[in-house]
N, C-alpha and C positions, 0 to 999 in steps of 0.2 A: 171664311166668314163663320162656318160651324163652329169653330175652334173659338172665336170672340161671344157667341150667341151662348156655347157654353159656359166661357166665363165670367158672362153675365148673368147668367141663372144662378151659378153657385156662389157667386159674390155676394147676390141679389138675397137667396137662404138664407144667409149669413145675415145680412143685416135686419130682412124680416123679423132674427131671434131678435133683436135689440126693442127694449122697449120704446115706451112714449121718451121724449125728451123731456127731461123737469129741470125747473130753477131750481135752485136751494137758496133762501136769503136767510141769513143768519148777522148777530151783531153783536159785539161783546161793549158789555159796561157793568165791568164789577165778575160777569157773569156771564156765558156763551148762550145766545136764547135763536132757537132756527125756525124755521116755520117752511112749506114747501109750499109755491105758489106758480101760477099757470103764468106763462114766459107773454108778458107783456109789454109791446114797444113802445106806448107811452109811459112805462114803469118810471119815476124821477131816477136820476143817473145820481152818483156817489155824493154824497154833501160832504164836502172838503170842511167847512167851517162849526160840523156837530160835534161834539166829543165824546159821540160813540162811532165807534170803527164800523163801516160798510161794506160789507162785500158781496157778489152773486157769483155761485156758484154753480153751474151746472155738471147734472150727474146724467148719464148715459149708459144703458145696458147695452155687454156686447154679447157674441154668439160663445163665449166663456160663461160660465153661471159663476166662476169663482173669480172674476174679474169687472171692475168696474170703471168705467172713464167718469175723472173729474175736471172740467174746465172751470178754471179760474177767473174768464174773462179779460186773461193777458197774457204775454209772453210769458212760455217758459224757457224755451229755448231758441236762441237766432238761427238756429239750421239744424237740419240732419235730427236722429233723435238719440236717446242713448237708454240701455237698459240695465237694468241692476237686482240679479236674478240672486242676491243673497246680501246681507248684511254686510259682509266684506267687500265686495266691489263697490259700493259706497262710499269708498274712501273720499273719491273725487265733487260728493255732492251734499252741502250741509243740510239741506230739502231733504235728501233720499236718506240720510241719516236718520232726522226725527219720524221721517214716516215709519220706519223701521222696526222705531218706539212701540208703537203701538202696537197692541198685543191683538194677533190675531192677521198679520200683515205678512204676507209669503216674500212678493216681489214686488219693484218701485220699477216706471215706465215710462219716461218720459220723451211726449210728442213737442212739437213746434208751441202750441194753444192749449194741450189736456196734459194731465196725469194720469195714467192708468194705475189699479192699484190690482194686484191678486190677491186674495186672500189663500191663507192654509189648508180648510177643510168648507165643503159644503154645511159643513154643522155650524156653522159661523154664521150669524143672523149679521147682514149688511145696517138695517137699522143699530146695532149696540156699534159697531165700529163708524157709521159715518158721523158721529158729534167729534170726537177725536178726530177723525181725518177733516173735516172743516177747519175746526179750529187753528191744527197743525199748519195746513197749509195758511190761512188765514195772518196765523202769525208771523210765518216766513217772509210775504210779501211785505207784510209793514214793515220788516225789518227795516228792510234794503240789502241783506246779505244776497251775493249769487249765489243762484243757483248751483252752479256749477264753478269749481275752482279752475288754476290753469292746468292742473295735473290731471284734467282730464281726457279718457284715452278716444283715440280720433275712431270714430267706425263707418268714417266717409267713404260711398263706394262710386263715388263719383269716377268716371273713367280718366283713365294716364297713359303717359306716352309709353309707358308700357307692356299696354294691351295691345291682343293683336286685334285684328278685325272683328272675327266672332264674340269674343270677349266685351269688344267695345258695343257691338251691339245688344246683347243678352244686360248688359248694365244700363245701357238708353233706358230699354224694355220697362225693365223695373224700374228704374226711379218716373220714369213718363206715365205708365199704363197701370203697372202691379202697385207699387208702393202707397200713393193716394188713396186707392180703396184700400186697401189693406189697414192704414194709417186710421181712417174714419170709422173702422172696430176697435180701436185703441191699442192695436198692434203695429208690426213691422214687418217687412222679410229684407235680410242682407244676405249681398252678395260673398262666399265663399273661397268658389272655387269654379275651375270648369277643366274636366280631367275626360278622356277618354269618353266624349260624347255626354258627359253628366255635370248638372250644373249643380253645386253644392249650395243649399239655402240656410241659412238660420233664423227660424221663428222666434218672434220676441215680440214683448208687453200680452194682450190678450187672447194672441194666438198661441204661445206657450200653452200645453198640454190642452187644446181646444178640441172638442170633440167634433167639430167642424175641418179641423187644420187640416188633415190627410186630403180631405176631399178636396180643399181648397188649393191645396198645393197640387194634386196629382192633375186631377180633371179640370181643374182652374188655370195655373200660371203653367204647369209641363203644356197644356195643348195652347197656351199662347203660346210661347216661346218655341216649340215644336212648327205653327205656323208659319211666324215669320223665319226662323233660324232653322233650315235643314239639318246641321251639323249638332243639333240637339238631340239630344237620344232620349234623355231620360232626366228627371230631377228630383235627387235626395234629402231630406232633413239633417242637416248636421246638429248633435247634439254635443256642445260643450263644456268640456267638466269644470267645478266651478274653480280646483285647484289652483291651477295657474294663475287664475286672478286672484286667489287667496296671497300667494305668494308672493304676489306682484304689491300690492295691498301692503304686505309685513313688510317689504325691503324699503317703501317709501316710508311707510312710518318712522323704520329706522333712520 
């Protein structure tokens, strides 16, 4: 139980950095006009018959400063989530395309209900970039374009018949216990590997270069996973390069 009370304290770190929650409402006619306003449940819901477009947006700080979560207030994705840690791997997302656009946009993160956005440098003031990231997103959804094409690559770590045991449990793990928190900072952690006592992780959306992440992953998910899983020794960061997917990207194009 040390091992769970731990990974509630540093979860818990983690989200204390996150700010207040804010709506964002914004409305475009002619012209994109936002205004930010305190999240009210009698707020009137979307006027289908106005012929100005509505939308509410909520924006959420995570334990990243150069990372921000935006809910839309609908699906983004029907399961699992997917990340897009460079302009190239975007192939598969006409969303994570435009956001891309934008000047000032490192990497695109997409959860179940949020967007996560990175930005490139802490000198980057989040007020000049979120009129842009509203709108962008804003107009996607009017579309009706998907989000996601079919040529999108699968990063389900859901367990298979062939895992073995230990395997199959260290994936429960995370998707039951790890993942959900993790998910509600506008990040992710996927399953890798499990080699020689060590489970191979890869950080993605706000957890990417977090100055929180080491803790969370060492003293966080290694001593869960250490608790219930004996056969756990230890758990790495896998960092991967973005080549392959670059590559991967060029062959489809062609």
């Amino acid at each position: 139980m040390a091992a769970l009370r731990l990974l509630g304290r540093v979860l818990g770190r983690s989200r204390a950095c996150r700010g207040q929650l804010r709506t964002e409402f914004y409305a475009t006619a002619n012209q994109l006009l936002y205004q930010v306003a305190e999240r009210n449940p009698l707020y009137p819901s979307l006027t289908l018959h106005s012929p100005v477009r509505y939308m509410f947006i909520q924006t959420q700080d995570t334990p990243n400063p150069n990372s921000m979560k935006f809910i839309p207030g609908r699906r983004v994705l029907e399961s699992s989530t997917m990340d897009f840690p460079s302009p190239a791997t975007a192939y598969c997302s006409p969303l994570a395309r435009q956001l891309f656009r934008i000047e000032g946009v490192k990497s695109v993160f997409f959860g179940s209900d949020f967007i996560t956005i990175t930005k490139t440098s802490e000198d980057i003031d989040w007020n000049l970039m979120k009129p842009d990231i509203y709108a962008t997103i804003m107009d996607f959804f009017t579309s009706g374009l998907p989000v996601v094409t079919e040529e999108a690559p699968r990063t389900d770590t859901a367990p298979s018949e062939e895992d073995d045991e230990v395997v199959a449990m260290i994936k429960e793990l995370l998707d039951t216990r790890i993942r959900p928190t993790v998910q509600e900072d506008g990040g992710d952690v996927i399953y890798k590997g499990f080699e020689d006592g060590i489970v191979q992780l890869k950080l993605q959306g706000s957890c990417t270069n977090c100055p929180s992440s080491i803790i969370t992953l060492k003293n966080g998910i290694q001593n869960m996973l250490q608790f219930y899983i004996p056969e756990v020794e230890g758990v790495e960061q896998v960092v991967e390069d973005d080549d392959d997917t670059e590559d991967e990207a060029d062959s489809i194009d062609k």
